[in-house]
Backbone as a ProteinNet text record, in pm:
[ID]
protein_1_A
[PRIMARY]
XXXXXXXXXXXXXXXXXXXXXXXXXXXXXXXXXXXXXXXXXXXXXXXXXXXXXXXXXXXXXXXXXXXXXXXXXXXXXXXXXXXXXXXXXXXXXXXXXXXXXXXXXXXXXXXXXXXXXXXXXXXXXXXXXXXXXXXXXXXXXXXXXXXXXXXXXXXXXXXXXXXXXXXXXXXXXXXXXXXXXXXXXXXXXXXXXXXXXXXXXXXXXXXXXXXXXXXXXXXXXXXXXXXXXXXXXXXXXXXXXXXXXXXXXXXXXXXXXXX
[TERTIARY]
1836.4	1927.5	2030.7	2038.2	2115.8	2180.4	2370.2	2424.1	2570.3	2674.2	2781.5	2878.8	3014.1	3066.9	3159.2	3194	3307.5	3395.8	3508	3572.1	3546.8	3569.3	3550.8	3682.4	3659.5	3801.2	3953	3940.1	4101	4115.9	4078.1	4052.7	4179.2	4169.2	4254.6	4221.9	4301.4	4298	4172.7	4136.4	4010	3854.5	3897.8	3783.4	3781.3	3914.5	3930	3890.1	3915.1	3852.8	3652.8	3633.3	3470.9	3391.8	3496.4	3459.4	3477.2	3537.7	3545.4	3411.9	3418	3274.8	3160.4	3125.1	3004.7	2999.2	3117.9	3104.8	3062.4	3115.6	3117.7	2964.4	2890.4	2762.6	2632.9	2687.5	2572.1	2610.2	2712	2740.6	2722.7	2802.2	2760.9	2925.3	2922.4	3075	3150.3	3256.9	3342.5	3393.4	3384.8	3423.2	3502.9	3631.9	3768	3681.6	3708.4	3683.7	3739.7	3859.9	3904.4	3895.9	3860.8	3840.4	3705.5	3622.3	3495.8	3336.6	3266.3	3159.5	3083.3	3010.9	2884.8	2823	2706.9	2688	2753.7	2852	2932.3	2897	2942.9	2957.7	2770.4	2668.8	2538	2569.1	2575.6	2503.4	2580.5	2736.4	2770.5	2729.9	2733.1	2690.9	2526.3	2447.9	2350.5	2287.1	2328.5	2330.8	2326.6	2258.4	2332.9	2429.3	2531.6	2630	2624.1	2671.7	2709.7	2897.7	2903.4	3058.6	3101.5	3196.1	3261.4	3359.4	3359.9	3468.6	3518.1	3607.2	3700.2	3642.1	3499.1	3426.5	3324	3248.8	3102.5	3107.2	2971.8	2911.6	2800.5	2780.9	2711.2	2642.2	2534.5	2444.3	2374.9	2378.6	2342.3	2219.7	2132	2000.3	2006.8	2025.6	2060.1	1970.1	2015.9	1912.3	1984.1	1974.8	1996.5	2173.6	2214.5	2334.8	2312.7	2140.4	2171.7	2199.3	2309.8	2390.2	2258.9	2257.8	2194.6	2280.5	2299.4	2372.2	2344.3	2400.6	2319.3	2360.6	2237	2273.8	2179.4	2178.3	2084.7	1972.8	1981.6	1851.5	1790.5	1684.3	1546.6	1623.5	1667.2	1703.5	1791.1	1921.5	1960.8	1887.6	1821.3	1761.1	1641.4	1573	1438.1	1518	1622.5	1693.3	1738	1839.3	1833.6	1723.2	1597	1470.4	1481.9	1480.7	1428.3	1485.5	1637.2	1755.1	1712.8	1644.2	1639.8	1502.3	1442.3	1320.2	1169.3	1200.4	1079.9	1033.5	909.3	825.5	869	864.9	888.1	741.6	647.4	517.1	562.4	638.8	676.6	658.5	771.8	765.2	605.7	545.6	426.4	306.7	340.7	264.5	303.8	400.5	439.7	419.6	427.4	458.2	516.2	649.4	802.6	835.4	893.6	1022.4	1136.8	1206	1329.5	1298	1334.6	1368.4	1232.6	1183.7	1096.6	1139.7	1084	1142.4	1042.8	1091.8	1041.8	1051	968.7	1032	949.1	1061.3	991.4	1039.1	881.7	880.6	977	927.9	1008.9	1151.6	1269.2	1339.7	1432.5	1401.5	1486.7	1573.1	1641.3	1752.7	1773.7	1620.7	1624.6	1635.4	1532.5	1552.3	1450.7	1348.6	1259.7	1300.9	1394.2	1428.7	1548.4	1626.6	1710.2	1692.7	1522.4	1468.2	1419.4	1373.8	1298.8	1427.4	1529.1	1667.8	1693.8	1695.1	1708.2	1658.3	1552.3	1443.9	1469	1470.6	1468.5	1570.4	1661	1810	1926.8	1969.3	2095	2009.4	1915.3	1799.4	1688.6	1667.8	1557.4	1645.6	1533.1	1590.3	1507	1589.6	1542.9	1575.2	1514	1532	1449.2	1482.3	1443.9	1466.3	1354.4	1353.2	1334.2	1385.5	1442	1406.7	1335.8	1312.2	1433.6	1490.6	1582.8	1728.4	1783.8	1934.6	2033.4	2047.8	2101.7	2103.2	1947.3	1916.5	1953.7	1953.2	1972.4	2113.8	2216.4	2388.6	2369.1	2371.8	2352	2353.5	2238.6	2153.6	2235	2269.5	2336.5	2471.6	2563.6	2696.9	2724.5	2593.8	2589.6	2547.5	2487.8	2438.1	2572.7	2653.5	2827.7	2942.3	2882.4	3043.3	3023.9	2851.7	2864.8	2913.8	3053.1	3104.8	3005	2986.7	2932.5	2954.9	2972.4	2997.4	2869.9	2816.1	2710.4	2670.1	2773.6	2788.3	2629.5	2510.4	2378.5	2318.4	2327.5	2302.7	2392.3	2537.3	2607	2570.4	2498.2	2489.9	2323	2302.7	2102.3	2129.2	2247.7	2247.5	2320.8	2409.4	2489.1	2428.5	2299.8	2228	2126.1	2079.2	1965.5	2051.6	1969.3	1979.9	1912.7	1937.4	1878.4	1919.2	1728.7	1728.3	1673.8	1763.7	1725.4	1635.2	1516.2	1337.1	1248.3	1159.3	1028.9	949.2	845	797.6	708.6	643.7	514.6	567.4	717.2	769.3	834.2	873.5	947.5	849.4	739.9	635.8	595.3	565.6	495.2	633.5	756.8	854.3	843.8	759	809.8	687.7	726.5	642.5	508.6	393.4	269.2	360.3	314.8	321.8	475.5	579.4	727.6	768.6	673.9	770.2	674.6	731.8	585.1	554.9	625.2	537.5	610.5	474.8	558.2	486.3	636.2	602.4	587.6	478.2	455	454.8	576.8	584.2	598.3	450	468.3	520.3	586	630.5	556.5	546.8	421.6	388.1	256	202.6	231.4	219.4	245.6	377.1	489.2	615	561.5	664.7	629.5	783.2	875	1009.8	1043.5	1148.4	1208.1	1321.7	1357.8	1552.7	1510.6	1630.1	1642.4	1712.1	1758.6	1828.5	1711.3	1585.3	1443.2	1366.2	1406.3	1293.9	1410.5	1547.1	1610.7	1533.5	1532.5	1523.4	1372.7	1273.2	1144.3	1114.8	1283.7	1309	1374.9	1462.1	1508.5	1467.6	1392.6	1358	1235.2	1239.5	1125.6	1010.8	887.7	758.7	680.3	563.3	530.9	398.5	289.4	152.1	101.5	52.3	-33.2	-152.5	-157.1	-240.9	-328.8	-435.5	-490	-420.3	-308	-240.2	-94.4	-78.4	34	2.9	-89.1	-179.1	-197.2	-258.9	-316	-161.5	-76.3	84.3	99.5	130.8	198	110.3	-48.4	-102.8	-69.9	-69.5	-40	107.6	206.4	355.5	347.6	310.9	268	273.9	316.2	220.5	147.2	165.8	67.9	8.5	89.1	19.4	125.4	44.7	79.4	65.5	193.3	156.3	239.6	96.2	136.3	167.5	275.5	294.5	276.7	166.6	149.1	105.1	82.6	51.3	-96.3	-143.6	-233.9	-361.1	-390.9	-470.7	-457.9	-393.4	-393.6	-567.1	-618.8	-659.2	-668.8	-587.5	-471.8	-559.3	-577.6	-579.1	-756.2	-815.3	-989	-980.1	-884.6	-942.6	-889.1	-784.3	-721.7	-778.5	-811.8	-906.5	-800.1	-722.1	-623.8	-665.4	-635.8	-714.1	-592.6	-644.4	-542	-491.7	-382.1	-365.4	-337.7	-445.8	-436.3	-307.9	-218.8	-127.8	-120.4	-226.9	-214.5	-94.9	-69.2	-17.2	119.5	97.2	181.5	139	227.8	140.7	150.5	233	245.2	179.1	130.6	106	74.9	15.4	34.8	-95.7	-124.5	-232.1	-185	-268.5	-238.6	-311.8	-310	-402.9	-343	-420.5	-392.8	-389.1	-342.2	-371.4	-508.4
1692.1	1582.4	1633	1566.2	1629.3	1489.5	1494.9	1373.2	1385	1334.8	1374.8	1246.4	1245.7	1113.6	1131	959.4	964.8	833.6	739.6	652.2	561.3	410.8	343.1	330.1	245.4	283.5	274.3	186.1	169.2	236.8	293.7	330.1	262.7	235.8	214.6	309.9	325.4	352.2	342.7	243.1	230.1	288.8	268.4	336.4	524.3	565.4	683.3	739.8	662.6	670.9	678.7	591.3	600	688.1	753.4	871.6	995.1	1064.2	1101.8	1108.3	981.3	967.2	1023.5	937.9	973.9	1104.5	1174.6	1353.8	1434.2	1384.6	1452.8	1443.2	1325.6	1262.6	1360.4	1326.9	1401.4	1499.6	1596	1702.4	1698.9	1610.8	1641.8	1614.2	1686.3	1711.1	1599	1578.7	1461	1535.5	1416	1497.4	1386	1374.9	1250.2	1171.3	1062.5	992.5	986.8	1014.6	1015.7	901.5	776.5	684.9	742.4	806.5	840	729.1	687.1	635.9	642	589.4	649.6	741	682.6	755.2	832.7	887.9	984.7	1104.2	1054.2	1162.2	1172.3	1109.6	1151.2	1235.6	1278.6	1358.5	1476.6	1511.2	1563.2	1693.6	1638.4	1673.6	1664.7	1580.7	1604.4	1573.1	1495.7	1437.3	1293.4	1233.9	1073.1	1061.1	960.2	908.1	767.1	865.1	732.4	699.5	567.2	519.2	440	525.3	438.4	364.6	202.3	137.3	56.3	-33.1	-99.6	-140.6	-188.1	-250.4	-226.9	-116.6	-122	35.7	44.1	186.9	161.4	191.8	173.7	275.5	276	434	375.2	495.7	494.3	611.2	619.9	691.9	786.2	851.7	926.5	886.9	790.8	767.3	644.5	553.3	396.7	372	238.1	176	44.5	58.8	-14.1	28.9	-49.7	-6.8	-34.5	-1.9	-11	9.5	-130.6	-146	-199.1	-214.3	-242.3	-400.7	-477.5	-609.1	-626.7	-762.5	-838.1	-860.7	-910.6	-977.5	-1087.5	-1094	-1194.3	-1207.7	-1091	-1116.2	-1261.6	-1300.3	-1386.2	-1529.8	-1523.2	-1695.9	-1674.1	-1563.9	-1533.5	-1589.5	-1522.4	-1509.7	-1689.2	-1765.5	-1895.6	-1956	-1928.7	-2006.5	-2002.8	-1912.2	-1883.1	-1922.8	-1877.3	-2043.7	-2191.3	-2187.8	-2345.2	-2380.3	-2271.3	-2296.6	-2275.3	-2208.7	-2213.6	-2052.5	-2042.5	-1893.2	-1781.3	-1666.5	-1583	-1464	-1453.8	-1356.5	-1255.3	-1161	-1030.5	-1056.3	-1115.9	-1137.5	-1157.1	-1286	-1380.9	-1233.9	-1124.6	-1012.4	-904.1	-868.3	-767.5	-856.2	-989.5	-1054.5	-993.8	-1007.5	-930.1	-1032.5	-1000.3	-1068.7	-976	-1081.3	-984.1	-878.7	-776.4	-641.7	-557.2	-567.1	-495.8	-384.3	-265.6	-169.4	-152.5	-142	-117.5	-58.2	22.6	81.5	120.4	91.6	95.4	236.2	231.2	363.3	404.3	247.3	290.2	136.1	222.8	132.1	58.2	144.1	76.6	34.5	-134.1	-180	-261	-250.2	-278	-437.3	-549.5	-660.4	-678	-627.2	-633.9	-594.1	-500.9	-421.7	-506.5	-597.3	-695.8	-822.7	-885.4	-980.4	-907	-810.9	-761.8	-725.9	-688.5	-673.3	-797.9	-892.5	-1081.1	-1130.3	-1055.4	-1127.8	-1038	-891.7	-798	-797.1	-833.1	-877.1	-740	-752.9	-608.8	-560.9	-578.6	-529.1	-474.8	-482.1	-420.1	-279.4	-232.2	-127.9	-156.7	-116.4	-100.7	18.8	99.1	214.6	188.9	239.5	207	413.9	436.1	561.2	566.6	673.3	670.2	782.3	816.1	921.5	989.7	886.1	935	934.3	1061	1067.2	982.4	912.2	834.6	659.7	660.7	561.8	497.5	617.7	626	586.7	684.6	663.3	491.2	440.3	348.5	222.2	219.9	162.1	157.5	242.2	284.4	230.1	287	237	64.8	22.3	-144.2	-225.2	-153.9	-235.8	-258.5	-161.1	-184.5	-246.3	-266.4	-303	-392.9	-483.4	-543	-678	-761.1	-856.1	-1009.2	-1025.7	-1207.1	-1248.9	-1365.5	-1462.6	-1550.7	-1472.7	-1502.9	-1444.9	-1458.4	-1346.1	-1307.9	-1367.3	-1327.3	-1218.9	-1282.6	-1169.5	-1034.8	-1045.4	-884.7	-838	-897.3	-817.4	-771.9	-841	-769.6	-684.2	-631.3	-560.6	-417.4	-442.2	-334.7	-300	-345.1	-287.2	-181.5	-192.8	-94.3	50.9	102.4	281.6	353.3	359.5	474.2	612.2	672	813.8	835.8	931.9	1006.2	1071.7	1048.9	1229.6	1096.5	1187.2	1146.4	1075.6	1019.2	951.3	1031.2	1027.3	1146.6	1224.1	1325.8	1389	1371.2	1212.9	1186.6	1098	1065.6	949.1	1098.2	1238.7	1396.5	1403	1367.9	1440.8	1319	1184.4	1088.3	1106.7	1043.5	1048.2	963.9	999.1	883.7	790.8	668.3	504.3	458.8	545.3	486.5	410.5	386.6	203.6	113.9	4.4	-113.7	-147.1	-93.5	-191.9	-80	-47.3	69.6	3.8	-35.5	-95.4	-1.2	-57.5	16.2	-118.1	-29.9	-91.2	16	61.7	180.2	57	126.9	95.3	-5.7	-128.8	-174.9	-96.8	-86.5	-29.3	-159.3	-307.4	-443.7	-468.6	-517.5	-548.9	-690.5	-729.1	-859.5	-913.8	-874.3	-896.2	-945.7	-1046.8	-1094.6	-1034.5	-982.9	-883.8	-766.4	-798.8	-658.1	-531.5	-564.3	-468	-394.7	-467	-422.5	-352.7	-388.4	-301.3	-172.4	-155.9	-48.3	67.6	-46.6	53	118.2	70.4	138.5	257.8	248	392.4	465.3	407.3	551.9	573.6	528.2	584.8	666.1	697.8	770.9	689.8	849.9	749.1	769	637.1	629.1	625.9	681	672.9	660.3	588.9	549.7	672.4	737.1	845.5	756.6	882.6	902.4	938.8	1057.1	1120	979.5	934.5	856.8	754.4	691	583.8	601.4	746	826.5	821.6	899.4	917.5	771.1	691.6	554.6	455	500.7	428.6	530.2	688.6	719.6	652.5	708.3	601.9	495.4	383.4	235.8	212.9	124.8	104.2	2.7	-171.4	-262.2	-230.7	-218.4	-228.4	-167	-151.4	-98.6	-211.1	-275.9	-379.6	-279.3	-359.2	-321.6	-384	-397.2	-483.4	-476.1	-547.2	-492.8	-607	-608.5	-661.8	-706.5	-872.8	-897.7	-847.1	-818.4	-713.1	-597.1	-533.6	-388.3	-369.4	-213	-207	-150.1	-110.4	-1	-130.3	-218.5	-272.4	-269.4	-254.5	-248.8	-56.5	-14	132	198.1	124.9	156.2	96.1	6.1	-100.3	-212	-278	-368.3	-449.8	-549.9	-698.5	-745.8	-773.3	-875.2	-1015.5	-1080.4	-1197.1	-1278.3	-1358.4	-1413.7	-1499.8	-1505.4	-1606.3	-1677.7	-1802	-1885.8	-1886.4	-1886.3	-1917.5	-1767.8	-1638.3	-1568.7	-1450.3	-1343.5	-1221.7	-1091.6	-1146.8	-1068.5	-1067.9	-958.7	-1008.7	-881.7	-965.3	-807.9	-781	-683.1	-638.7	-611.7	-530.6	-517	-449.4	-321.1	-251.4	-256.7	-214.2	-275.4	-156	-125.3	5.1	46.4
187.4	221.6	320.2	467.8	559.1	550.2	476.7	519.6	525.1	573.5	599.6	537.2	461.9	417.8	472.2	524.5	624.2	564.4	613.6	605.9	690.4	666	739.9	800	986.7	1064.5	1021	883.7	853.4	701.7	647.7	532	425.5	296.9	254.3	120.3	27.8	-145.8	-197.1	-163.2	-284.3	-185	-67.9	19.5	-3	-38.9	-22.2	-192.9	-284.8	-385.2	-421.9	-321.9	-298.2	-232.3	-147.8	-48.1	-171.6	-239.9	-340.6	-460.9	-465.9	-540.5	-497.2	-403.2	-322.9	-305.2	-266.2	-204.8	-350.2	-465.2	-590.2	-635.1	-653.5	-696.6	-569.8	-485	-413.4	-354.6	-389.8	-331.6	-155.4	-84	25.1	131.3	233.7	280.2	347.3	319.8	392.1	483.5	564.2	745.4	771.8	848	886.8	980.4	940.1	1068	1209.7	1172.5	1378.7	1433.2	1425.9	1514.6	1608.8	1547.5	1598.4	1559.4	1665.3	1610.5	1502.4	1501.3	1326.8	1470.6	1541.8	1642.5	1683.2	1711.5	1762.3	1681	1526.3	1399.8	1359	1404.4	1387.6	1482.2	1594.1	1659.2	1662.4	1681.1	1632.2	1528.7	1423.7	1298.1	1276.9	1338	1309.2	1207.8	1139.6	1017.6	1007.1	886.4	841.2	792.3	805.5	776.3	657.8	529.5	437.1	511.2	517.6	517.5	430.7	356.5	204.9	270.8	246.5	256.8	195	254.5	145.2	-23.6	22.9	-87	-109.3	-27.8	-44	25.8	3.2	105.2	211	343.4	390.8	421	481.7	527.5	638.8	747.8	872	878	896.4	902.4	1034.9	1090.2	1179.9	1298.7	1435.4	1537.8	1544.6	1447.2	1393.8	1432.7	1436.2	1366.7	1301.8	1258.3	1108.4	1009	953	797.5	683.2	621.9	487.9	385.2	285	172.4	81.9	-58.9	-150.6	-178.7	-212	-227.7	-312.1	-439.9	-492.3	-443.9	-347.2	-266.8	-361.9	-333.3	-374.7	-561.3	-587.6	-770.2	-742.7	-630.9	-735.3	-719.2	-672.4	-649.7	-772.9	-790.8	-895.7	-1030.3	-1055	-1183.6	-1188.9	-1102.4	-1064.7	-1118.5	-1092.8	-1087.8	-1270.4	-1306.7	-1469.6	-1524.4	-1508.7	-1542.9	-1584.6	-1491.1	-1459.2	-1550.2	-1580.1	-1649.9	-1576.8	-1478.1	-1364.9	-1441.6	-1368.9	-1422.7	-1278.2	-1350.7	-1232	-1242.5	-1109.4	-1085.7	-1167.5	-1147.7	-1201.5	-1348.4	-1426.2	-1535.6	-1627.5	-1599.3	-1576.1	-1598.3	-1467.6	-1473.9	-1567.3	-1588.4	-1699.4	-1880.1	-1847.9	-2027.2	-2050.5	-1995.4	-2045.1	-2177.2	-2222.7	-2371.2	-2432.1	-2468.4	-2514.5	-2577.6	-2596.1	-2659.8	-2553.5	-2464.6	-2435.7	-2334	-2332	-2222.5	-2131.6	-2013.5	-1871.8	-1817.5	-1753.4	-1638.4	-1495.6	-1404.2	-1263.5	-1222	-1136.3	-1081.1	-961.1	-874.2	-749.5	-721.9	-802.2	-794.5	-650	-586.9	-458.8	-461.1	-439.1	-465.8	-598.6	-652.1	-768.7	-811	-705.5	-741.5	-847	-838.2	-991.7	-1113.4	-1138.5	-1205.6	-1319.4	-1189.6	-1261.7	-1343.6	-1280.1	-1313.6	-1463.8	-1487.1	-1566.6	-1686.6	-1645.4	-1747.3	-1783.3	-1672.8	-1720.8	-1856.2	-1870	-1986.6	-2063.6	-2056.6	-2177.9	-2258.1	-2216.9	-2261.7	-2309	-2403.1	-2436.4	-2575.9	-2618.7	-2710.6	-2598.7	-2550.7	-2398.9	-2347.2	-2274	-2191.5	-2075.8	-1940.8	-1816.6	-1767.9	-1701.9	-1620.5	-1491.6	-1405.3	-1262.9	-1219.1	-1118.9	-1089.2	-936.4	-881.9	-718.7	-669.7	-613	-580.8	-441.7	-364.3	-217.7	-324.8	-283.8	-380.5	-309.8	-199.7	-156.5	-173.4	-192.1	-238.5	-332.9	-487.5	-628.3	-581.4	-513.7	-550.9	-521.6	-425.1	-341.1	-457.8	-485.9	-619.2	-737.7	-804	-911.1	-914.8	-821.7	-783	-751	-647.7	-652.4	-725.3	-832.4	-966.5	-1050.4	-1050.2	-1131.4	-1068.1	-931.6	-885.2	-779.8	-744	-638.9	-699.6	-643.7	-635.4	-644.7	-758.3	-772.1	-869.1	-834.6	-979.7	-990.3	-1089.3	-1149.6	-1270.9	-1401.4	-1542.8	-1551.3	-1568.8	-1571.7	-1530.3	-1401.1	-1322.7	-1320.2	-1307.2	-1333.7	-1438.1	-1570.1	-1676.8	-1678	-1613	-1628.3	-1525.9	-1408	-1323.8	-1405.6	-1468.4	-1537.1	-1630.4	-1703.2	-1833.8	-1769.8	-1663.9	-1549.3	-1571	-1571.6	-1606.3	-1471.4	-1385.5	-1244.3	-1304	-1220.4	-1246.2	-1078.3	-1055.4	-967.3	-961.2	-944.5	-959	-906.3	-883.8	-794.4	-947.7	-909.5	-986.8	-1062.7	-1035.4	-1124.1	-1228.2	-1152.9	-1275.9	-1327.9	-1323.5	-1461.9	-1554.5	-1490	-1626.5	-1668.6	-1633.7	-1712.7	-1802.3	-1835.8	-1910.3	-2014.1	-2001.9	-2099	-2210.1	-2308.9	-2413.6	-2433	-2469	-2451	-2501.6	-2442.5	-2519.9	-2541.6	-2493.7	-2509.4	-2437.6	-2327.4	-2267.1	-2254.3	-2295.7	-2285.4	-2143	-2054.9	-1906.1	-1835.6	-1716.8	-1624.4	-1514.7	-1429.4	-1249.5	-1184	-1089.1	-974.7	-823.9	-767	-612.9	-495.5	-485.5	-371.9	-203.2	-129.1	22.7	76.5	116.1	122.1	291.4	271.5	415.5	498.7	506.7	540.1	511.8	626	544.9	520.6	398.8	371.9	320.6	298.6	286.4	416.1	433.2	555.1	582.5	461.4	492.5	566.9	683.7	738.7	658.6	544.6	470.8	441.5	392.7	371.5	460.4	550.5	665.7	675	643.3	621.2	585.1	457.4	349.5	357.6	445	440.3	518.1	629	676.2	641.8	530	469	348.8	276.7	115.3	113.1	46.2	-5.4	1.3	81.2	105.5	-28.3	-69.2	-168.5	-132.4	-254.8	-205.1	-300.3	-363.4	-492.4	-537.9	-651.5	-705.2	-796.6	-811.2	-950.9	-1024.4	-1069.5	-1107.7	-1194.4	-1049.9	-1094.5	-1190.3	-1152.3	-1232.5	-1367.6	-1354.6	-1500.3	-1589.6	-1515.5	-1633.5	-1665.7	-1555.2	-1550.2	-1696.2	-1706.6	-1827.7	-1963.1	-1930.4	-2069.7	-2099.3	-2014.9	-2062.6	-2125.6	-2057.1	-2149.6	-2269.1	-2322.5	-2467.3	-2394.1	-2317.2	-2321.3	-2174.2	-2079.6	-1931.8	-1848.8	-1700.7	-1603.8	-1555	-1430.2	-1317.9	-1222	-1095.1	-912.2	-885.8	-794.3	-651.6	-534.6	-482.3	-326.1	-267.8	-119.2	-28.6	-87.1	-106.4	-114.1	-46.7	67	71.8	97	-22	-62.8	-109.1	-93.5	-142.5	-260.4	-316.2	-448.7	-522.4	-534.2	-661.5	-765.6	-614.2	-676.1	-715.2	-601.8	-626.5	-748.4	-790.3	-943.8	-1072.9	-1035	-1098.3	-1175.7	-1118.8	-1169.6	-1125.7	-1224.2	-1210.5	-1146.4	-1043.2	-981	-960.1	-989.3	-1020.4	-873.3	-819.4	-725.9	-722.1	-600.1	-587.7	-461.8	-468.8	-340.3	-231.7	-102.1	-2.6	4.9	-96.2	-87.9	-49.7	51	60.1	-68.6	-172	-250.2	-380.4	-458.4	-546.1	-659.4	-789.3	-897.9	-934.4	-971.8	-1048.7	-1228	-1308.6	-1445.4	-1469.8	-1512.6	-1622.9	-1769.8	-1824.9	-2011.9	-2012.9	-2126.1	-2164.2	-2215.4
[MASK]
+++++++++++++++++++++++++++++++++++++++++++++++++++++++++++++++++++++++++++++++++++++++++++++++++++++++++++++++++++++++++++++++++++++++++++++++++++++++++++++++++++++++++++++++++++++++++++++++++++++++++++++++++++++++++++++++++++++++++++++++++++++++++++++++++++

């Protein structure tokens, strides 16, 4: 991890409090801003630039001056829908219910992760796993403190547990059969998200590649099933052998192995 933490141009108290954080969590050096560019301080330094500010953190990928930050996304309209009584794919594909534990492999910003805390409720557990340590702070920190009024949603966001480790070696440290549903959403090779926060994020996170290996842990973990998410024509889903649940007019969609 080559990254440098800086202030945003006016810094105030609570920005300088986040700069703090961030330097402590990922061990990585705060350098003044100066009234210097993000660009300026990439090249410079040579490095990416997280910038803690007033309210949020942003991250600059070294080359780029797109920010990447953490937001809900797609969770709050999904969560909306279920509200209202509508079905949500994810769910539908895991047969989530209250008290059930989950966990995704590749949590990202973690809009599955929240839908999936939605239903499991404060008897459920969610854990979401990250393999980019920037990602994880990112993730972790905007799951507690991003600003909405929407009590639902902040609380299926604040019950999520992020672990920082690559995937593989944390389903080898878990126990056969201790979580009932383990997600899998490798990168899609196809974007299919419309947020540019999303196409961010497919350059800075961690690349993902679907195993035998992973597959293999991801079903001993389980107790009922493993579900994928990928690009309808993935081919991950015949070569894993997950039955896949067709979804007319969408490019997304899940597979399921049982245990």
């Amino acid at each position: 991890m080559n990254v440098i933490i800086t202030t945003a141009g006016r810094p105030d108290e609570q920005s300088v409090v986040l700069l703090q954080e961030a330097a402590d969590c990922l061990q990585a050096p705060i350098v003044e801003r100066n009234k210097r560019s993000i660009s300026k301080l990439q090249g410079i330094y040579e490095s990416d630039v997280l910038v803690a500010g007033k309210d949020r953190y942003s991250f600059y990928r070294r080359g780029t001056d797109e920010a990447f930050f953490f937001h809900p996304n797609s969770a709050t309209y999904r969560l909306k829908r279920l509200v209202k009584g509508e079905t949500d794919p994810l769910i539908e594909a895991a047969a989530l219910v209250a008290g059930d534990s989950f966990l995704d492999c590749t949590l990202g910003l973690g809009s599955d992760a929240i839908i999936a805390s939605s239903v499991v409720g404060a008897d459920g557990k969610v854990e979401g796993i990250e393999a980019d340590a920037v990602v994880a702070f990112l993730t972790k920190t905007g799951l507690r403190s991003f600003p909405i009024d929407f009590p639902l949603l902040q609380e299926a966001m604040e019950r999520i547990d992020v672990i920082h480790s690559e995937a593989v070696e944390f389903l080898k440290s878990c126990p056969t059969s201790s979580r009932d549903v383990v997600f899998l959403d490798p990168m899609f090779t196809t974007p299919i998200e419309e947020s540019s926060n999303f196409e961010t994020l497919r350059e800075i996170g961690a690349s993902y590649s679907l195993t035998e290996e992973w597959v293999a842990e991801a079903l001993r973990v389980c107790r009922r099933r493993v579900v994928l998410k990928d690009h309808y024509q993935s081919p991950m889903f015949a070569r894993f052998g997950f039955i896949q649940q067709i979804r007319p007019y969408t490019k997304v969609h899940y597979g399921v192995l049982e245990k």
